[in-house]
Backbone as CSV, one residue per row, in Angstrom:
resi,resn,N_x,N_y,N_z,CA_x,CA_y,CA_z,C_x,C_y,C_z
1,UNK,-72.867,17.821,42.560,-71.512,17.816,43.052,-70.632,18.653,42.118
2,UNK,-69.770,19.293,42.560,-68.896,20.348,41.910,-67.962,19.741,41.664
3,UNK,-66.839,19.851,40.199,-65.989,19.395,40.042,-64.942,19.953,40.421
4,UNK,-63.828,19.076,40.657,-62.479,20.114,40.911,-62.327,20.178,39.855
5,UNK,-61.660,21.661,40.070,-60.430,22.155,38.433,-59.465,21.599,38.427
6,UNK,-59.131,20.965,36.944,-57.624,19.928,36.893,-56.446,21.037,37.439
7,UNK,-55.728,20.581,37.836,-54.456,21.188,38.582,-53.197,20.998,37.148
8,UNK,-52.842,21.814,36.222,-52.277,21.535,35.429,-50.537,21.551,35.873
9,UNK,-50.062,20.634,35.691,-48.567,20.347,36.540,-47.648,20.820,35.624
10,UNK,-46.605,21.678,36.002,-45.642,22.411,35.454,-44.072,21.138,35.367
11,UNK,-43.297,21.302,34.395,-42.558,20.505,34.297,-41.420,21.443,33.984
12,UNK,-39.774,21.001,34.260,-38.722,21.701,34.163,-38.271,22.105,32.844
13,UNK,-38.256,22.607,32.220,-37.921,23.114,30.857,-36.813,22.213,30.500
14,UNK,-35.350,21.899,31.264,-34.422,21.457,30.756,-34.639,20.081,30.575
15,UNK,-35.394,19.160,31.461,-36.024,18.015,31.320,-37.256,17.921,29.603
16,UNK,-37.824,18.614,29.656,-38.329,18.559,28.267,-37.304,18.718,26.941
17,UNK,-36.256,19.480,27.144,-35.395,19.870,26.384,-34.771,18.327,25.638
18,UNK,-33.937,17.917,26.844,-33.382,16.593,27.041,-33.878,15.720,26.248
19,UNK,-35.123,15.144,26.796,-36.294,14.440,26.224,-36.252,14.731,24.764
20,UNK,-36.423,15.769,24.526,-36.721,16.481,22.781,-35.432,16.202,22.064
21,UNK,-34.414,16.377,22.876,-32.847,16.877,21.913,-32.508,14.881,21.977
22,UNK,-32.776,13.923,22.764,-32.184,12.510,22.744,-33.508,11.698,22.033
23,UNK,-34.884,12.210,21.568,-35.990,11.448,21.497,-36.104,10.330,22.472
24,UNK,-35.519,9.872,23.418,-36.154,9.012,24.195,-36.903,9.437,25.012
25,UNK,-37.860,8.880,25.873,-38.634,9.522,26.883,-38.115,8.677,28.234
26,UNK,-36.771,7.859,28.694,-36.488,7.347,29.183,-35.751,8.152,30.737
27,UNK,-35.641,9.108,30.120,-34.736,10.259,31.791,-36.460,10.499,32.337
28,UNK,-37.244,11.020,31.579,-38.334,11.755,32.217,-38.957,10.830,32.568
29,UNK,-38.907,9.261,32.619,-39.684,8.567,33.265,-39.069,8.186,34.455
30,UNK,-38.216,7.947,34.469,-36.701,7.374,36.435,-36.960,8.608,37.013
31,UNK,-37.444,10.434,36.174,-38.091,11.316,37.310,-39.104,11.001,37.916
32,UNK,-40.141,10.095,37.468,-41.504,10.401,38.063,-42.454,10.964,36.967
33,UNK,-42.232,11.193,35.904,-42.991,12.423,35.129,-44.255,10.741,34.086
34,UNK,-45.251,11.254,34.008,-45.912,10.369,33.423,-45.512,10.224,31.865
35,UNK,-45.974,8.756,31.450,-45.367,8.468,29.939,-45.851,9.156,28.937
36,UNK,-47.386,9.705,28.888,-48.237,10.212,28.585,-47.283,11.432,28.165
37,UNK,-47.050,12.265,28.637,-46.706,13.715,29.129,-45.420,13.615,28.157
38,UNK,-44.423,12.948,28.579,-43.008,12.847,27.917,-43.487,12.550,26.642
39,UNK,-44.110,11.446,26.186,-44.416,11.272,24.783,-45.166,12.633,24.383
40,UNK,-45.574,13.636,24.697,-46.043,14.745,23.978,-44.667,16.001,23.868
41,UNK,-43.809,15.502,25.130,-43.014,16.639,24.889,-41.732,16.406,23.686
42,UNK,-41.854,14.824,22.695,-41.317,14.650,21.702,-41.788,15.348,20.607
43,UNK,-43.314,15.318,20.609,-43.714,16.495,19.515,-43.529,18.519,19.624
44,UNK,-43.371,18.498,20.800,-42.689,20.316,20.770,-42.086,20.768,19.705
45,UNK,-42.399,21.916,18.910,-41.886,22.321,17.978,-40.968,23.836,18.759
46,UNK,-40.818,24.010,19.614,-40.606,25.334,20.176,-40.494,25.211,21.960
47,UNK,-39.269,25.808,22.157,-39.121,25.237,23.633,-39.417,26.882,24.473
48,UNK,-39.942,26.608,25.141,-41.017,27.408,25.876,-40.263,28.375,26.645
49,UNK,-40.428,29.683,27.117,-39.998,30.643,26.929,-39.558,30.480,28.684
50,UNK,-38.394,31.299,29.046,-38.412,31.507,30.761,-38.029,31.871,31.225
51,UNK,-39.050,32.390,32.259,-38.872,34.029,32.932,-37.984,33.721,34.031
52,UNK,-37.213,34.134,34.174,-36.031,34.074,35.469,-36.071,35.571,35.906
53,UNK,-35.456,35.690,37.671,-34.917,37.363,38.007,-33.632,37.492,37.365
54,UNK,-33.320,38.758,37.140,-32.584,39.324,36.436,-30.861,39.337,37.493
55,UNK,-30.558,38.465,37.900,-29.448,38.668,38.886,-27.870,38.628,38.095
56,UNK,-28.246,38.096,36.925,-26.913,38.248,36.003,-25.636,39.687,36.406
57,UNK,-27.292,40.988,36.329,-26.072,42.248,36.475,-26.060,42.794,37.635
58,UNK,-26.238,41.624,38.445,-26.523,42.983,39.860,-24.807,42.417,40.176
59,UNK,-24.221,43.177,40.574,-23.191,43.233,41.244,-22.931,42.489,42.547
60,UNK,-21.532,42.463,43.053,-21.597,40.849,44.241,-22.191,41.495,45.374
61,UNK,-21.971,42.628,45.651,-22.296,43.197,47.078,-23.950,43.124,47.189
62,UNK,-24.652,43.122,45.692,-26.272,43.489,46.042,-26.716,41.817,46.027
63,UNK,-25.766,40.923,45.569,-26.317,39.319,45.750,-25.534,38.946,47.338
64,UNK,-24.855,39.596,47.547,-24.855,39.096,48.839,-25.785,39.657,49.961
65,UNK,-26.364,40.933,50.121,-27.367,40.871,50.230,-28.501,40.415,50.160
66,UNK,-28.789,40.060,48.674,-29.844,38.758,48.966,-29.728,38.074,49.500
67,UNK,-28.276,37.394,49.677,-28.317,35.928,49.796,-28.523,35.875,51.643
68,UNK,-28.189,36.664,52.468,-28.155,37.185,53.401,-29.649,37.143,54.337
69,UNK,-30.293,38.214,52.806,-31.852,38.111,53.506,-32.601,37.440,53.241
70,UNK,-32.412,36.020,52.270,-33.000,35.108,51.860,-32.559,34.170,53.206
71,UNK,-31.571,33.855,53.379,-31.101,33.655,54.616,-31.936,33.252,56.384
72,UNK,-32.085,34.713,56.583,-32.917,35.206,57.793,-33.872,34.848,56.914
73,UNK,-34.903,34.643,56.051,-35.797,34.328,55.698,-36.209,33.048,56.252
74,UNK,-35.556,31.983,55.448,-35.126,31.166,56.048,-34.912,30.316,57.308
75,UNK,-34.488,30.886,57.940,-34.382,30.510,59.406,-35.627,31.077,60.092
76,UNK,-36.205,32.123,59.808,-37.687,32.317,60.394,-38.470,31.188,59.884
77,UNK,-38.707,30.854,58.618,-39.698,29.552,57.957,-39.239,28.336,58.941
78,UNK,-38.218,28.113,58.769,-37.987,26.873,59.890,-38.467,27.395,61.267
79,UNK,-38.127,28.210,61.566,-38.675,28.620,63.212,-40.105,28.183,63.250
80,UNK,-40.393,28.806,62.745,-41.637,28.726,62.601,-42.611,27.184,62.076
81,UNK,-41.506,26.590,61.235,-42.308,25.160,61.202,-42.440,24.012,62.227
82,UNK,-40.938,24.707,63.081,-40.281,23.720,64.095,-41.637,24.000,65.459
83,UNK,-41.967,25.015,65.714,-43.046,25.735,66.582,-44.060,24.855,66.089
84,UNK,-44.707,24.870,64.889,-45.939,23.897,64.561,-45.720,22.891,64.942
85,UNK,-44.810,22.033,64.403,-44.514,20.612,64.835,-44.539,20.198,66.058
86,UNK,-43.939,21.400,67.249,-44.331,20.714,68.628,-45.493,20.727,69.051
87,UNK,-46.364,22.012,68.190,-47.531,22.620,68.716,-48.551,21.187,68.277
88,UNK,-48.610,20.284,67.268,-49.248,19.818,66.981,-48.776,18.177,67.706
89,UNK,-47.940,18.481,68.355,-47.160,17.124,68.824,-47.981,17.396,70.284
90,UNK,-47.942,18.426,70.977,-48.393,18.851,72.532,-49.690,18.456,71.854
91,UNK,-50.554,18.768,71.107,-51.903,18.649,71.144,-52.510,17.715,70.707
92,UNK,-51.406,16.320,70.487,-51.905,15.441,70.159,-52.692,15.469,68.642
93,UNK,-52.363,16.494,67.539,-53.258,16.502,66.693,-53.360,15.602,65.446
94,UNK,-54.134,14.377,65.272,-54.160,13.553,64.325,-54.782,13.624,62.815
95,UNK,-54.836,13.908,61.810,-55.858,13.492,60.688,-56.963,12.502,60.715
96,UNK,-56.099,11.632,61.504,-57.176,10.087,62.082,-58.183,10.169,62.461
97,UNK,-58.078,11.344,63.056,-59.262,11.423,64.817,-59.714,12.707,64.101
98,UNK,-60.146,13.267,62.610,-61.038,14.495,62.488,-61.338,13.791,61.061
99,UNK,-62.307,14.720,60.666,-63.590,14.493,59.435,-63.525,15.578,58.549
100,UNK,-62.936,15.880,57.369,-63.181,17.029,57.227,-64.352,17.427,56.335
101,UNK,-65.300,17.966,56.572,-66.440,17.501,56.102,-66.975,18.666,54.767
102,UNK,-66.198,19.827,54.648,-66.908,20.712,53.317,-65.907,20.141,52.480
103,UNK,-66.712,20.200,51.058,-65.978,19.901,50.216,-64.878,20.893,49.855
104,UNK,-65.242,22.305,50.054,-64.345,22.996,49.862,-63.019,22.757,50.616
105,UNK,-63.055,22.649,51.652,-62.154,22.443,52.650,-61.293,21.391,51.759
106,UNK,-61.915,20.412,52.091,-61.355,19.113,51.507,-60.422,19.115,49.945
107,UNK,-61.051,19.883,49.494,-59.997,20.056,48.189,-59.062,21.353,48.884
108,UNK,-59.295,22.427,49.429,-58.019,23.309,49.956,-56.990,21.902,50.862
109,UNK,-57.109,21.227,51.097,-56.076,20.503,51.661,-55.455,19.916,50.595
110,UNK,-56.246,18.677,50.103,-55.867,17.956,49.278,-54.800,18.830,48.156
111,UNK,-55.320,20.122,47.446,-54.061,20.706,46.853,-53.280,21.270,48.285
112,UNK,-53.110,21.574,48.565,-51.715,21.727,49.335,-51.062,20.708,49.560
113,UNK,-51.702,19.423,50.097,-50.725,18.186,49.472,-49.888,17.691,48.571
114,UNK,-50.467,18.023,47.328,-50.363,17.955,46.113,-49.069,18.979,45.717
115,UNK,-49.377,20.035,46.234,-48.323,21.151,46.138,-46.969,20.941,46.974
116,UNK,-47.243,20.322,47.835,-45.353,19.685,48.974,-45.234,18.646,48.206
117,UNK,-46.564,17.765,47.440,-45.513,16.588,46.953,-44.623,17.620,45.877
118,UNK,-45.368,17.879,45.174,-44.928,18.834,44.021,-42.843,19.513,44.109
119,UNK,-43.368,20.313,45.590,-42.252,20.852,45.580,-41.319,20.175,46.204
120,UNK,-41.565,19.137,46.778,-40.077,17.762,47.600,-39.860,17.298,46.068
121,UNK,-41.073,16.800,45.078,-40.167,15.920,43.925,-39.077,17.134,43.177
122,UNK,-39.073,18.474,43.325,-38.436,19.105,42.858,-36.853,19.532,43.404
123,UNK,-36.616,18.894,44.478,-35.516,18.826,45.613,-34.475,18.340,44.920
């Protein structure tokens, strides 16, 4: 049997910060974040580096543009999720009523699960 690869979970920089700058590990636990984890981010000697886009100098006219085509982005992803949802509503499609039987498979789901919980606890 093949093992899965641990899925190493990324945590918010300013939340470690917090944690580090008050020594309690008491905010990062009412997130969800394990005790384990917070008690290591008391020992950090160095707060970890981060890459952001560069939107500081773009000027308002080229962020409103983004914001525009992030936008229509947007509203296509929903289109498009809203389309699945009926599509899978017309077809009756359950998890209940299927098997998924490769293991591979079975872990490509299971992380994508893992990955919406991921990104709703980040909401």
């Amino acid at each position: 049997m093949i093992a899965a690869p641990r899925i190493q979970r990324k945590y918010d920089h300013r939340l470690q910060a917090i944690v580090k700058s008050t020594g309690s590990i008491d905010i990062a636990l009412e997130h969800g974040n394990p005790r384990s984890t917070a008690r290591g981010w008391l020992g950090l000697l160095d707060s970890p580096s981060v890459i952001s886009t560069d939107v500081v100098h773009q000027d308002a006219a080229a962020l409103k543009l983004e914001v525009l085509e992030l936008r229509r982005k947007v509203k296509r992803m929903t289109a498009l999720l809203r389309l699945m949802f009926v599509i899978f509503k017309i077809s009756q499609f359950s998890f209940a009523r299927i098997r998924v039987q490769e293991a591979k498979d079975k872990r490509r789901l299971l992380k994508a699960i893992d990955q919406c919980r991921d990104w709703s606890n980040q909401r």
